[in-house]
N, C-alpha and C positions, 0 to 999 in steps of 0.2 A: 255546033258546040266547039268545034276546031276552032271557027273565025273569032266566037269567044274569046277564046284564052289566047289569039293572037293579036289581039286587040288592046288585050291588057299586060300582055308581053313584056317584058326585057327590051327586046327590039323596038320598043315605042319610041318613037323618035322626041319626045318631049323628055323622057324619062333620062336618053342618051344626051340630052343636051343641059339636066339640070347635074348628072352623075360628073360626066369629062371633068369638072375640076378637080375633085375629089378622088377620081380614079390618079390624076396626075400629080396629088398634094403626094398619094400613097408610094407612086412609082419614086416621083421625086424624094420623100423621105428617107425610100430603103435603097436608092442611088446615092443620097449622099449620109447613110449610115453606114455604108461599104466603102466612099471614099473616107470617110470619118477613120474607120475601124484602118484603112491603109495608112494613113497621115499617124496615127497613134503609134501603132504597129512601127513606122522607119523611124518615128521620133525616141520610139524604146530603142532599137536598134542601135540608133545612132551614140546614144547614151549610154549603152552598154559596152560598144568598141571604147568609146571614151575614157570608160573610168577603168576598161581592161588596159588601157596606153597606159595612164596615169599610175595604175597598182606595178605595172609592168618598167615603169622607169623611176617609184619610190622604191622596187623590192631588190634593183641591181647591188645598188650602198650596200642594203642592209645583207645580201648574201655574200657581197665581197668583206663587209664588216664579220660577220659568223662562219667564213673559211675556214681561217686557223684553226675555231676549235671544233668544227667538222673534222678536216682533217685530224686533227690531236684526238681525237673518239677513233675515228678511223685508223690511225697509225695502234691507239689503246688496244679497240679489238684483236689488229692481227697480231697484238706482240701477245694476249694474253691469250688467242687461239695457237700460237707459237709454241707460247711456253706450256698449255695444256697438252699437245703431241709430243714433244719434248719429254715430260714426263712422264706420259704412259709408253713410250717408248722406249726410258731409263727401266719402269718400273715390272715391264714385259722381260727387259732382257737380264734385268736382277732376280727376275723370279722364275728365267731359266737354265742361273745357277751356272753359266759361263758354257751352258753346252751350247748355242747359238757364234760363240765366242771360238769355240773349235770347227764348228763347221763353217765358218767365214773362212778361219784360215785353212782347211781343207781344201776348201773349192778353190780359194785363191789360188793354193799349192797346185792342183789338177790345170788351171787353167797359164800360171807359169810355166807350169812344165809343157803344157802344151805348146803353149808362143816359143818355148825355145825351143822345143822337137821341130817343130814346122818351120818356125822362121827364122830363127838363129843361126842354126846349122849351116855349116857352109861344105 
């Protein structure tokens, strides 16, 4: 029964000599659908560096062109974050009614009189 089914086997040497082309059409296919898929693949590559060069030396002009009013928004913000500190800090020291106004000059006074205790004195 063994010799049977080795008779009619895979291993038949008729069988191996009508398959080989076929075994080699399949190898060859998926050899050159992997070089295929690499040739695709660096030709994307290549196309992408390209038009990144291309956006990369149309988008200089146009940033040097929209400086000014970059800058001019930016100089906008920090003059109106300026002037919002500015006023809560009028509106902090008007709504303490000048008593922040006498402890400046207190401590100044403390700290005068100190410089000329210590270092004035001769």
């Amino acid at each position: 029964m063994a010799k049977d089914l080795m008779q009619t086997g895979i291993l038949d040497s008729q069988f191996l000599t009508t398959i080989w082309p076929y075994v080699a059409l399949i190898v060859l296919a998926m050899t050159s659908l992997q070089f295929l898929r690499l040739v695709i693949s660096t030709i994307f590559t290549v196309l992408r560096l390209l038009i990144r060069v291309v956006l990369f030396l149309i988008s200089w002009p146009i940033y040097l062109i929209l400086l000014p009013g970059r800058a001019f928004i930016f100089l906008t913000k920090l003059t109106i974050k300026i002037t919002f500190y500015v006023a809560m800090a009028a509106i902090v020291y008007e709504l303490l009614g000048g008593a922040l106004d006498e402890m400046i000059k207190e401590s100044l006074g403390h700290v005068l009189q100190y410089v000329q205790t210590t270092f004035l004195q001769q």
